[in-house]
N, C-alpha and C positions, 0 to 999 in steps of 0.2 A: 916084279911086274911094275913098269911102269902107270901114272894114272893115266885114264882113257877121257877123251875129250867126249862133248855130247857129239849123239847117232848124225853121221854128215856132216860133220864140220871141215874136217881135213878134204873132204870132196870141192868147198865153198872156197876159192882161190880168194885172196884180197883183196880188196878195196884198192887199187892205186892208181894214182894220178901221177905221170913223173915228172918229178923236179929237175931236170938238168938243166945245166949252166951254157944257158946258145944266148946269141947275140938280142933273139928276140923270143921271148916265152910266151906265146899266145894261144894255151890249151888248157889253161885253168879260169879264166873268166874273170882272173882279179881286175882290180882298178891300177892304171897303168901312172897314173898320177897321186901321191901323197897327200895329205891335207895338210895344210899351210903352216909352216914356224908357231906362229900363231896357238892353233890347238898343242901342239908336244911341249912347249912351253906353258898353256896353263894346268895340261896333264901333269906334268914331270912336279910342280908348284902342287897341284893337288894331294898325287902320291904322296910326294916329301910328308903331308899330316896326316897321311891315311894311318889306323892303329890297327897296324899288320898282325900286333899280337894277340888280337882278339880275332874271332870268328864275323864273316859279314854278315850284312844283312841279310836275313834267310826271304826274308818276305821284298827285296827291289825295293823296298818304297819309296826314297826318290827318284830311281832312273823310271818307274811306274809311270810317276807321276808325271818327271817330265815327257817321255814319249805319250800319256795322253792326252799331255795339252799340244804337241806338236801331231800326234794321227784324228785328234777329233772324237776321240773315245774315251769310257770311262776305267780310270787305273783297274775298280777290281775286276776288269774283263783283260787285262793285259800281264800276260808272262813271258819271262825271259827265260833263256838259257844257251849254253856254250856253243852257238851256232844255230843256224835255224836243223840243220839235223837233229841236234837233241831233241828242239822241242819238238819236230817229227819224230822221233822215237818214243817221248814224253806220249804224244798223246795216243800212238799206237800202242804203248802200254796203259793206259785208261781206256780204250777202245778197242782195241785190236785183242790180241791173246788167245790161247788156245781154243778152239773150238767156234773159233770166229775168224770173220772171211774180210777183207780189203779188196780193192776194185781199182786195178790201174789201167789208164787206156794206151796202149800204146802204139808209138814210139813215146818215150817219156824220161824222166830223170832215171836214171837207172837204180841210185839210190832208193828207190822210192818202194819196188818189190825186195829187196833185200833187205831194210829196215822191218818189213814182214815177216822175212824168215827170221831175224832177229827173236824178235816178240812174238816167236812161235804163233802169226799171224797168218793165216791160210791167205794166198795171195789169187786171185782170178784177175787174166788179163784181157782185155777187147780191143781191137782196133782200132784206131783213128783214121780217118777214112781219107783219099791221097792231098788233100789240100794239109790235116793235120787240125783241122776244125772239126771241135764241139757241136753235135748236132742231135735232132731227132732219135736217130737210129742209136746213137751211144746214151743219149736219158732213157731208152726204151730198153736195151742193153741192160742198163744197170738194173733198172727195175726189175730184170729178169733173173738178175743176180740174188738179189735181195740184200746186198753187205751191210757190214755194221760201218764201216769206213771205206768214201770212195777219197782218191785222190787226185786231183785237178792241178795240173803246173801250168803257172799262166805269166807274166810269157813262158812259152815251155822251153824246157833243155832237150834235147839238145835243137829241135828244128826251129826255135825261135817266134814263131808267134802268138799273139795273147791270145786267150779263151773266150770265146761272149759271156758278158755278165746274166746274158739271158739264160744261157746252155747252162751254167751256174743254179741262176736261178729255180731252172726247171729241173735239177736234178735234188733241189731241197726242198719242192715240193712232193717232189715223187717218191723223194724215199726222209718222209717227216722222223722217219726214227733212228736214220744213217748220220754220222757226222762227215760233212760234206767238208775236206781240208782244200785248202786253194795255198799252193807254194808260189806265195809271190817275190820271190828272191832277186826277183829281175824289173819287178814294178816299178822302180823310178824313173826307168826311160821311156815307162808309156804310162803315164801315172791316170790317165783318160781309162785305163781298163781295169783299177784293182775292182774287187770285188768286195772292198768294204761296206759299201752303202747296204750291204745284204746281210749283213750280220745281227745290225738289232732286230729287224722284223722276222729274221731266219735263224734262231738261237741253235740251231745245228748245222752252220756254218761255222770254220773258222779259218782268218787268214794269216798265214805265216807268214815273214820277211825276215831279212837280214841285213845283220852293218856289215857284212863283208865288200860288196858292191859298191852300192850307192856313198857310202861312207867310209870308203878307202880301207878299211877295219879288218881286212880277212885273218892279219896275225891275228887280229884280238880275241878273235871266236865268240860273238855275239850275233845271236838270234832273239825272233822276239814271234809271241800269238797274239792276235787280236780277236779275242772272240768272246760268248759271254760268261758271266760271272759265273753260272755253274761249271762251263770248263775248263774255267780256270781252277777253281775249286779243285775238280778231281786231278787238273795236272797237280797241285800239293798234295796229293797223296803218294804220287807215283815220283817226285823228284828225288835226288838225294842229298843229306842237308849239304844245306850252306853249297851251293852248285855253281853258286857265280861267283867269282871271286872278288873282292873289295877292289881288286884294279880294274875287273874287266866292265864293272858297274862302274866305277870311275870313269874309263875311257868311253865307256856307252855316254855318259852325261854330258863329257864335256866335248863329244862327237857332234850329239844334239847343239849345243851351244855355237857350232860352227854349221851348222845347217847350211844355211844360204853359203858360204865355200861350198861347200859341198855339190849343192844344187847346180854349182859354175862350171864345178868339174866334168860335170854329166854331157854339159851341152859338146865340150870338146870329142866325148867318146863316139857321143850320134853321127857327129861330125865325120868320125873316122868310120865306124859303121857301115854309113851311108854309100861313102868315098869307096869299101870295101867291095861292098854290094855294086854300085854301078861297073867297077870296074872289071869283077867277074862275070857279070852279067854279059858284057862287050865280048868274053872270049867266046870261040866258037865250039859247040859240043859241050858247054859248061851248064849246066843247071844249080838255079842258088835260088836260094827259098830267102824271101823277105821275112824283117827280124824285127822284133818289137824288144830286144834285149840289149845288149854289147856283145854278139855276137853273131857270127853270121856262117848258115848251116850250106854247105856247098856240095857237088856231085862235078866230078873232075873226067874229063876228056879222058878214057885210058883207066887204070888201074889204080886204084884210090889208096893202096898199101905202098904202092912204088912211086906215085906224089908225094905222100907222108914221109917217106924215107930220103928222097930227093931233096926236100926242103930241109930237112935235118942235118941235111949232111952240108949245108948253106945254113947252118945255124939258125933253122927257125923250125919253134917247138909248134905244131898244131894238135889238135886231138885228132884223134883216130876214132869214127863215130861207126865204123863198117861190120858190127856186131849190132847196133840200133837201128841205123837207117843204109840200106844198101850203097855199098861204095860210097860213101860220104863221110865228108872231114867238117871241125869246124873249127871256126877262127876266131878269137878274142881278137874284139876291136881296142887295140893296143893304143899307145902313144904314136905320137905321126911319125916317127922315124925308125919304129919296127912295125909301121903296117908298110910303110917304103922298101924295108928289108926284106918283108915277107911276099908285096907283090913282085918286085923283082925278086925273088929267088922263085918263086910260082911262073913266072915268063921262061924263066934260064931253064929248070924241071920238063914244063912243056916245051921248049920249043921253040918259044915265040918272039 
């Protein structure tokens, strides 16, 4: 007799996002431009003295340190780990767990009920109501819930717009004993919306980000919490040692240190974004939902499974959102010459 996995798991199909090799890949949301010679040369310079044959630092404390003189926050409210997923898992194992309930609205990251069933975290979900705004009826909702853990994606995935800091707000007061998580993975291109400013007065708020984005970094698999010192506290109960590797903290620091690159790169994504959005917008029968992210959530003339495979077959990768939001694709605002790729193969698909 083989050994048996736990009750449903072989039910729970994969996690995947696929990687194929097309001319232009814009359904993973990465950054479509590198960070400059610049960083990998004083990375690659750093590495060279890193002493691999010791264990890292378990505790961050200078990548801490530097992201809290760069977010305006104090180190021991800030932790890292291998993606911003981890530390979403991280604190749904401090919070979440058996016999306790998580609150997602949705449409939303998909990830975000799954990471639930993970950490055998009871998951309740509510609707977002058609604009895909935080409002009244969803803090009144939650309330009704009662969860130990609500989750808020702000800009959201996949339909792209931020969340009010207010609707935020009003869900940390309503429920003072819930940890109110805000996935701000998308925050640098609307930096006007995070919901930092709510965290020291709201100590059961916390807000998650990522260097996969905004800091070109998605090989590297670095995420980080901003929230306060008691939960960060109980995230070290719940990590596993030594979680972040002496390069991946390395490439976090010296990521930081090239900031303002970084910040330059942003402006070109909005750019393309933008250019994405008006241009679907112009087609006829087209519905496209405005994006506070690098991407842009669309509803297609026609059959949204036979778009997606149309463009594919024109070598350009999109997500397939039509399990989330009906008939809808979305699109990484790419480089300029595979969002050229991808609206001309989207005209040729249609028609047009």
């Amino acid at each position: 007799m083989s050994a048996g996995p736990r009750p449903g798991l072989r039910d729970v199909p994969a996690y995947v996002s696929p990687q194929l090799e097309v001319a232009a890949r814009l359904n993973t949301n990465e950054c479509p431009h590198p960070l400059p010679e610049t960083f990998f040369d004083e990375l690659a310079e750093t590495v060279r003295h890193l002493p691999l044959h010791r264990y890292p630092d378990a505790r961050m404390t200078r990548l801490r340190e530097e992201l809290a003189a760069v977010e305006g926050h104090p180190a021991e409210g800030i932790w890292a780990a291998n993606g911003s997923n981890e530390i979403l898992t991280q604190l749904l194992q401090a919070y979440g767990g058996p016999g306790r309930r998580a609150l997602v609205f949705e449409p939303t990251y998909l990830l975000h009920a799954r990471l639930g069933w993970l950490t055998h975290t009871e998951v309740e979900h509510r609707e977002l109501p058609a604009d895909f705004v935080l409002g009244d009826a969803q803090v009144a909702a939650a309330a009704d819930v009662s969860p130990n853990v609500v989750l808020v994606c702000s800009p959201n995935n996949p339909t792209g717009n931020a969340q009010p800091v207010a609707a935020v707000r009003a869900l940390a007061d309503a429920l003072p004993s819930s940890l109110v998580i805000v996935d701000e993975a998308y925050v640098e291109f609307a930096p006007q919306t995070t919901a930092l400013s709510l965290v020291a007065p709201h100590p059961n708020v916390a807000v998650v980000r990522t260097f996969s984005k905004a800091f070109a970094l998605a090989g590297v698999r670095l995420g980080y919490a901003l929230a306060s010192p008691e939960v960060v506290d109980d995230l070290q109960r719940v990590r596993l040692p030594y979680h972040v590797s002496s390069v991946t903290q390395a490439a976090g620091i010296t990521a930081l240190h090239h900031r303002a690159q970084a910040l330059q790169i942003l402006g070109a994504i909005r750019d393309q974004r933008d250019r994405i959005f008006a241009e679907l917008s112009s087609v006829q029968g087209m519905t496209v939902f405005p994006s506070d992210a690098n991407f842009v959530l669309f509803v297609p003339p026609g059959d949204a499974v036979e778009v997606w495979q149309g463009l594919l077959d024109r070598g350009v990768l999109v997500r397939d959102m039509t399990g989330v939001v009906p008939n809808a694709l979305r699109v990484t605002a790419g480089a300029e010459h595979e969002v050229d790729l991808f609206l001309r193969a989207l005209k040729e698909v249609l028609g047009r």
